[in-house]
N, C-alpha and C positions, 0 to 999 in steps of 0.2 A: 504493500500500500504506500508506503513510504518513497519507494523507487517510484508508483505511479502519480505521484505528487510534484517530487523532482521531475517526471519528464515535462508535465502539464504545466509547468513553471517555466521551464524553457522554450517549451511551446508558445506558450504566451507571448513570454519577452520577442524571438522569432518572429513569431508570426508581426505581432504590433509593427515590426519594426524593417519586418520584408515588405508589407504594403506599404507604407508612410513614405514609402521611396518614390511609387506612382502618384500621376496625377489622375482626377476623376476619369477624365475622359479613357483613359491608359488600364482601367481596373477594369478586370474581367467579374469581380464580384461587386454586387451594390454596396453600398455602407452600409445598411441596416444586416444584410448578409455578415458582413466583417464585425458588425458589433456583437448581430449574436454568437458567433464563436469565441470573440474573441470572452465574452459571457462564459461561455461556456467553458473556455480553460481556466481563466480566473475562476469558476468555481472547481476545480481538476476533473470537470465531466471529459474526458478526453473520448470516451465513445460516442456521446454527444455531439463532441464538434466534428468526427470524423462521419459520424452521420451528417450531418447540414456539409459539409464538404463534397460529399458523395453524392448529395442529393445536387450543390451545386454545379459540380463537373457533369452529372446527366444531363440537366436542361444546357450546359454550355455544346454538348457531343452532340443532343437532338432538335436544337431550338431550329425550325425554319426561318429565312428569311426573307419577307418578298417587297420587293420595291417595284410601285408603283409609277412608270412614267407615261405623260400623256403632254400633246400638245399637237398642232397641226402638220401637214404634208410640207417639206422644204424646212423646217426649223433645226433641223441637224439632231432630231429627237433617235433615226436609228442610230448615225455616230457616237451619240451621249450613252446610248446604252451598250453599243461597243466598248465605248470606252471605259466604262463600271467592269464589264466586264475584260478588259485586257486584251484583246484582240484588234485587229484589224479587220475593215471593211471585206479586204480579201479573201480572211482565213473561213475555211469551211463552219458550217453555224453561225455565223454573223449575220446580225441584222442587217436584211436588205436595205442600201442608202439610195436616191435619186430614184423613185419608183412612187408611182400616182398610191395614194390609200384609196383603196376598192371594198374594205370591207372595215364594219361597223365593230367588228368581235375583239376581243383582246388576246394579245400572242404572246403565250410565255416562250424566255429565253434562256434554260438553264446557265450556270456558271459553266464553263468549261474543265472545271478543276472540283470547286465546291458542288456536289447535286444537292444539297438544304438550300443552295441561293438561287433564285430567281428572281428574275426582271421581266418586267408585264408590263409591254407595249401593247397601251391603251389610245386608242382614235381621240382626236381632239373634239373637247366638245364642242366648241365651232362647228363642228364639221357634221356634227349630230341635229335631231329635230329635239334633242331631253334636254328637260331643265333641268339642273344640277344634283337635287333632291331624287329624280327619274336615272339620271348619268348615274351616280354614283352605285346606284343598286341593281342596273345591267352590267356595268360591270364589277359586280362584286365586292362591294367596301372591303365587306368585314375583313378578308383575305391578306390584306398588304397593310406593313409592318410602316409605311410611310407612302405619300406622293411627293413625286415632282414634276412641275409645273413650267413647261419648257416653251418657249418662245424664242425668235432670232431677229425680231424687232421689237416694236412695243407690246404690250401684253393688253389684252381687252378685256372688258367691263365680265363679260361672260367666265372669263378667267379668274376672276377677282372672286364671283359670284360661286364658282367650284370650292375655292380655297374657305370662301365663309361659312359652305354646306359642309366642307371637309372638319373643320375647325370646329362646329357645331356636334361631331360627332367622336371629338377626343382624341383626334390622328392630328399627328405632324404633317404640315406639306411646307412645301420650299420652292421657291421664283427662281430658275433656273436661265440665263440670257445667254444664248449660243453663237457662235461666230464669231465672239469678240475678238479675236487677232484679224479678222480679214475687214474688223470696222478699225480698229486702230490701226491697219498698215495701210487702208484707204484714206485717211485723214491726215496720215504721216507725209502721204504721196501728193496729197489734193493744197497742204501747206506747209511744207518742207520749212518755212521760216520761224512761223509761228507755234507749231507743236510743239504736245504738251500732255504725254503720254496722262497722268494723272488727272487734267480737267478731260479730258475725252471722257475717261472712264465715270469721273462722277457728273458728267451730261449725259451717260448712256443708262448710269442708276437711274440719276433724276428722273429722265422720262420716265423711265420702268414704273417708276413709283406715280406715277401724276396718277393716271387710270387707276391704279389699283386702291390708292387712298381714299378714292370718292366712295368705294364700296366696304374697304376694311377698316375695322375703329384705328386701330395702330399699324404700325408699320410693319411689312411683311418682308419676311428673311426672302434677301431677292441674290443670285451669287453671278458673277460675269465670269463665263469658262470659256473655253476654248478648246475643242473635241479630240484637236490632234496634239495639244500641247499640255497635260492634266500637272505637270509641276508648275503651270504658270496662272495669272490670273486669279480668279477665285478658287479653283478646286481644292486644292488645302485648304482652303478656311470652311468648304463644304465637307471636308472630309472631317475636319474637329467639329464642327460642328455636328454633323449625325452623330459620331462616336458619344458626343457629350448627351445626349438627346434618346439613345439607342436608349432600351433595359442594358441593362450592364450585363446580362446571359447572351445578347446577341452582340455584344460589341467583338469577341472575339470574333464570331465568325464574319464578320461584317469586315474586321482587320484584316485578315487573312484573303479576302474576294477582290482586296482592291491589287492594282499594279504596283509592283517594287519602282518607282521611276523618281523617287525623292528621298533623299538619306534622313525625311520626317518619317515617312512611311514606312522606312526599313528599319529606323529605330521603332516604331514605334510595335511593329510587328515582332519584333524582336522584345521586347517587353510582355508585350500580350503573352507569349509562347513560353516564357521567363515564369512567369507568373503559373500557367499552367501544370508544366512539367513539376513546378514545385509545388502545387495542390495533389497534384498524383501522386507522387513519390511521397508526401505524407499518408495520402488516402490508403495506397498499396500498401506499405509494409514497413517504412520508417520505423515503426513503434512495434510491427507486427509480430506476432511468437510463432511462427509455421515453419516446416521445414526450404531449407536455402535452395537446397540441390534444384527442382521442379525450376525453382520461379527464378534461380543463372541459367538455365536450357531455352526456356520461354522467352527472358528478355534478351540473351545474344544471339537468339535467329530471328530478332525482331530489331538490332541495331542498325542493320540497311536500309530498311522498312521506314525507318526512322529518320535516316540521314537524307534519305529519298522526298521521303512528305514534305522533311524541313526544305528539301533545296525547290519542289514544289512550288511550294508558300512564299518563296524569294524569286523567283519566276528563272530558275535556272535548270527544271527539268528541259526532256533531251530538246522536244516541240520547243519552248521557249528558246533552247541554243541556237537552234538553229534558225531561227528568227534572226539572235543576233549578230548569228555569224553573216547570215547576207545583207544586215546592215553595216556592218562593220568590214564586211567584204573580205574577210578571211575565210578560213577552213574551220572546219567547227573544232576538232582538233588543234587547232591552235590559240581557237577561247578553252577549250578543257583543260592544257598545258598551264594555264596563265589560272586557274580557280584552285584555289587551296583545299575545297572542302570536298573534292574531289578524291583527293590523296591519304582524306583521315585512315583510311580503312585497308590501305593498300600495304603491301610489307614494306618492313624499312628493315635492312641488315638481313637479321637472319630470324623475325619473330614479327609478327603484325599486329597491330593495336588491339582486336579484338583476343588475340591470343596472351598479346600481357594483360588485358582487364581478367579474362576467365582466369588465369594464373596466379592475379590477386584475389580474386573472389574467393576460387580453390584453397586459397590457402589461410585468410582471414575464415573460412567456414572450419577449416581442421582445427585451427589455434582455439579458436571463439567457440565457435559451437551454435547451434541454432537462432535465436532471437537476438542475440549481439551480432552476429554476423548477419542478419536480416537487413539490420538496420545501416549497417555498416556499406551494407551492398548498395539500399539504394538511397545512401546520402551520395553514393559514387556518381550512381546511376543518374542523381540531378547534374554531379559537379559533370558528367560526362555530354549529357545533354543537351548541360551549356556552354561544354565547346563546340558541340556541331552547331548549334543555334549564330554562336560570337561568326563561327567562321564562316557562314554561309550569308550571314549579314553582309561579311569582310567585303568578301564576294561581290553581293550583289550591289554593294555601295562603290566599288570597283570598277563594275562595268558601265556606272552611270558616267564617266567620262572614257571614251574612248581612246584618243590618246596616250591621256596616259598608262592606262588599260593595257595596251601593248605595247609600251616604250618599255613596261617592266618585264624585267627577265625571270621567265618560268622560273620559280622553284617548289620545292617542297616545302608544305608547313611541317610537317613531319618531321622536320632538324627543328621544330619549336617543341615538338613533343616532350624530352626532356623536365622542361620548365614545367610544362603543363604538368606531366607526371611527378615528380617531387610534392609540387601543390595537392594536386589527388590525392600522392599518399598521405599527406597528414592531413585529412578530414577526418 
């Protein structure tokens, strides 16, 4: 009893002090979630909080997510939703661009990656004979986790009148303004003396706003994007802001759907994943009394499995390489050469990574003995985690400038191993 007091103490302190590092937007748990655990250790309930842990990694592994976008034919509404989802106009699945709307119905567009996320291209209601209260219920409110609200000039009274039905019913919706680089490099071109990249943009808000204010009490979260360029313009400030807006059970997966193409986005995914891996590894068997052998078989035919999802999630599976290899006009082979996270797995000398983790565990299990080496495993298994997590980041913050990208000379992180190992072993 006394041991399961000390651990529920450390637990505490831990925990209090793992979270306090994120920000709201950033947390995969609500606060009310993090206070009741944290409740829960402070009183040493530790099965307690591993239930409310448990229960909150289910809904984070099953929560769907559907985004709602709707706005008329020409508004750059298929590109926008390409672009949520990571692809290009070209790649097989993508929303049709430059094509008349023929029909009234809504078309889901799974993620390509995530199957819980879908995007539902919805007809504008312009383009409809429903009034807003009628729209909303052919196509399905209840169904979508948010709207947005897409326009590529000014936005009409009818548009206003959607978001007030929507708002009337407890959903989030967001003014979404498309084509901005091709109005700001036409005004660049139209006054070359005079421009003034910043008043552009807030005369192109202003308008946005005239129309919508006559119908909304307050002012409506309006963002200026740009479909082929999502590190520029407003799309970061749309992406903090859903995250901050999501239930905190969908923000992870919501993190995870968008593009690696900003070192915000690939911190910030790299957090999320941080945060996870360290709720499991409590949930699993940190504390747990079961035998070791079973659960090192399981989780080291499950390390590639792993290393794989993660480089997924950073968009550097093989589909994405090879994207960047014909923008960057090399072999793909010679982006693979140049990614570190590539190599974690591979032999180095005469013994490969997965062969010295087993070799530690094997032998932390003979010394220790069952529930001390449980634990021991997978405090490993986080520190291990989160080096494929660090370096897949590495990676993918790497490839966002080209140049330099390949001005560096292939190596091995692997000669970093070392370092990382020493660290490992004293957890």
């Amino acid at each position: 009893k006394e041991t399961s007091q000390i651990t529920a103490q450390l637990l505490e302190f831990n925990f209090k002090n793992f979270f306090k590092n994120f920000k709201r937007e950033s947390k995969i748990l609500s606060e009310e979630t993090i206070t009741l655990i944290e409740s829960h250790l402070e009183n040493k309930n530790l099965k307690e909080a591993l239930t409310v842990i448990s229960h909150a990694l289910r809904n984070i592994d099953k929560a769907p997510l559907n985004i709602a976008v709707t706005g008329e034919t020409g508004t750059g509404k298929s590109s926008f939703i390409n672009a949520l989802r990571g692809i290009s106009s070209e790649e097989k699945d993508a929303a049709p661009t430059g094509v008349i709307e023929t029909t009234m119905k809504r078309t889901p567009y799974p993620h390509p990656k995530l199957p819980n996320v879908t995007i539902w291209d919805l007809p504008g209601i312009g383009s409809t004979n429903f009034p807003p209260q009628n729209y909303l219920t052919e196509m399905k409110f209840g169904e979508y986790d948010f709207f947005i609200i897409i326009s590529a000039t000014r936005f009409k009274e009818i548009d206003a009148h959607l978001a007030k039905a929507i708002a009337k019913m407890n959903t989030k919706f967001y003014f979404v303004r498309t084509k901005i680089d091709q109005d700001v490099s036409n005004e660049q071109r139209s006054k070359p003396r005079s421009f003034n990249r910043d008043s552009v943009l807030k005369k192109i808000k202003d308008e946005c706003l005239g129309r919508l204010q006559k119908v909304l009490s307050s002012q409506p979260p309006i963002f200026l994007v740009s479909n082929f360029d999502v590190s520029d313009f407003d799309f970061p400030k749309l992406e903090t802001t859903l995250l901050k807006e999501l239930p905190a059970h969908k923000r992870h997966l919501f993190m995870m759907s968008l593009h690696s193409v900003t070192e915000t986005t690939i911190a910030r995914k790299r957090d999320f994943l941080r945060q996870k891996i360290w709720l499991e590894a409590l949930k699993a068997g940190v504390w747990a009394t079961i035998p070791l052998g079973g659960l090192v078989r399981d989780k080291m035919q499950k390390l590639e499995e792993t290393l794989t999802l993660y480089r997924s999630y950073f968009g550097l599976d093989e589909a994405s390489l090879e994207n960047i290899a014909k923008d960057f006009n090399v072999s793909v082979n010679e982006i693979k050469a140049h990614l570190r996270s590539l190599q974690l797995l591979t032999k180095n000398n005469d013994m490969s990574f997965k062969e010295k983790l087993l070799k530690y565990i094997e032998y932390i299990s003979c010394v220790t003995g069952g529930p001390l080496a449980s634990g021991l495993y997978f405090r490993k298994t986080y520190y291990w985690q989160s080096l494929f997590i660090d370096t897949v980041a590495s990676d993918a913050k790497s490839l966002l400038n080209k140049e330099e990208f390949l001005s560096e000379k292939p190596g091995s992180c692997l000669s970093d191993l070392p370092e990382y190992w020493e660290t490992g072993m004293e957890l």
